[in-house]
C-alpha positions as CSV (number, residue, x, y, z in Angstrom):
1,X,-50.1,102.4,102.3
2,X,-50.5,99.0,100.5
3,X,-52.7,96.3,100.5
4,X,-50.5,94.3,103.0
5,X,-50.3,97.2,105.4
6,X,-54.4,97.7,105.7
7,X,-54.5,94.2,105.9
8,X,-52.4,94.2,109.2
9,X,-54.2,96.9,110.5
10,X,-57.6,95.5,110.1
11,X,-56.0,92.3,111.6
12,X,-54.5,94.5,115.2
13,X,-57.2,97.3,115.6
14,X,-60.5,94.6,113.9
15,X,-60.0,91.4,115.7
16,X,-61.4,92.5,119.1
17,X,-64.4,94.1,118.2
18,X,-64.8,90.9,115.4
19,X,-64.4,88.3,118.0
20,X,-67.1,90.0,120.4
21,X,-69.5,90.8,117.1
22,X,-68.9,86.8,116.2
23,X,-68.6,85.2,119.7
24,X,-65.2,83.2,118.0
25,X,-61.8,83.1,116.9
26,X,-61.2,85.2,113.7
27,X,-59.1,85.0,110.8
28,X,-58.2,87.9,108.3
29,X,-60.0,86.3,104.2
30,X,-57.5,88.1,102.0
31,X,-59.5,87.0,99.1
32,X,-62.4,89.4,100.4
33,X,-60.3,92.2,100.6
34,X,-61.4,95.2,98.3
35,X,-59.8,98.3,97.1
36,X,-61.6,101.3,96.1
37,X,-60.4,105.1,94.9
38,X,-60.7,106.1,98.7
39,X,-59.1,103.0,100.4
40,X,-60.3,99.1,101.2
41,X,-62.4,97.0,102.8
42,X,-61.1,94.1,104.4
43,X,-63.1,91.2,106.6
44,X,-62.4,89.1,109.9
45,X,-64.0,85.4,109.6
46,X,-64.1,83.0,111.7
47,X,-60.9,80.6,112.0
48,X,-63.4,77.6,111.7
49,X,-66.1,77.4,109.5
50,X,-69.3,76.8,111.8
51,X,-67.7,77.5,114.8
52,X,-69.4,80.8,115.5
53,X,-72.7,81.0,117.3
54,X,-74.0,84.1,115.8
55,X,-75.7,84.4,112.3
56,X,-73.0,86.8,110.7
57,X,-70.2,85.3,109.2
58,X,-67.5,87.9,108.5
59,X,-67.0,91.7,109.8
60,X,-66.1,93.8,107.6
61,X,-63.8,97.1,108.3
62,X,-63.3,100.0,106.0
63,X,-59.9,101.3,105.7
64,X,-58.9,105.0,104.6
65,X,-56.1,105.3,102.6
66,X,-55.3,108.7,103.3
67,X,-55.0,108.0,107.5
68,X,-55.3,104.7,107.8
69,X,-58.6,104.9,110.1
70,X,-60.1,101.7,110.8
71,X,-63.5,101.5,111.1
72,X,-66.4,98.9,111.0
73,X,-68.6,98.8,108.4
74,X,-71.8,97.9,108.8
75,X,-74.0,94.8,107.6
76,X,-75.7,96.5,104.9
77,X,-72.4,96.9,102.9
78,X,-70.5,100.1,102.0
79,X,-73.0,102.3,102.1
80,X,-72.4,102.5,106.1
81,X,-68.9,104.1,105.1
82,X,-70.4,107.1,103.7
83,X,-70.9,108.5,107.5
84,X,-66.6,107.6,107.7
85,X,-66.2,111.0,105.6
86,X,-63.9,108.8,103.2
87,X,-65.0,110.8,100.0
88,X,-66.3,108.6,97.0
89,X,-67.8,105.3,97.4
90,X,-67.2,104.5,93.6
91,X,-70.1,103.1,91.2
92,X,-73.8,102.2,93.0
């Protein structure tokens, strides 16, 4: 799986649960996108800068590289994939 490929699939399976988390349109920020030994993390942001309602301003989704599993990771960064079962997180 490459970089291109967990970007689309954050964009198909993320963007519904990202629109109702930030009440807007999103957008995939390829520049936020970050690869570790045990896959990526990728994040949804809104299409307009300030167009959102809600105080977050990007959902992030954790990507496995050996299934390609989508899931969202929490607020409080990476440490909310542990409980994905993705193996190691990398440095602390």
């Amino acid at each position: 799986m490459t970089r291109e490929d967990v970007e689309q699939r954050v964009r198909l399976r993320g963007e519904p649960s990202a629109r109702a988390i930030l009440g807007c349109a999103v957008r995939l920020d390829p520049v936020l996108t970050e690869e570790f030994a045990w896959g990526w993390v990728a994040y949804l942001v809104p299409q307009e800068p300030g167009d959102c309602a809600r105080r977050y301003d990007r959902v992030g989704f954790a990507c496995e590289r050996g299934h390609g599993r989508v899931e969202v990771v929490g607020t409080k960064g990476l440490a909310d994939a542990r409980r994905l079962g993705v193996g190691d997180l990398g440095p602390q």
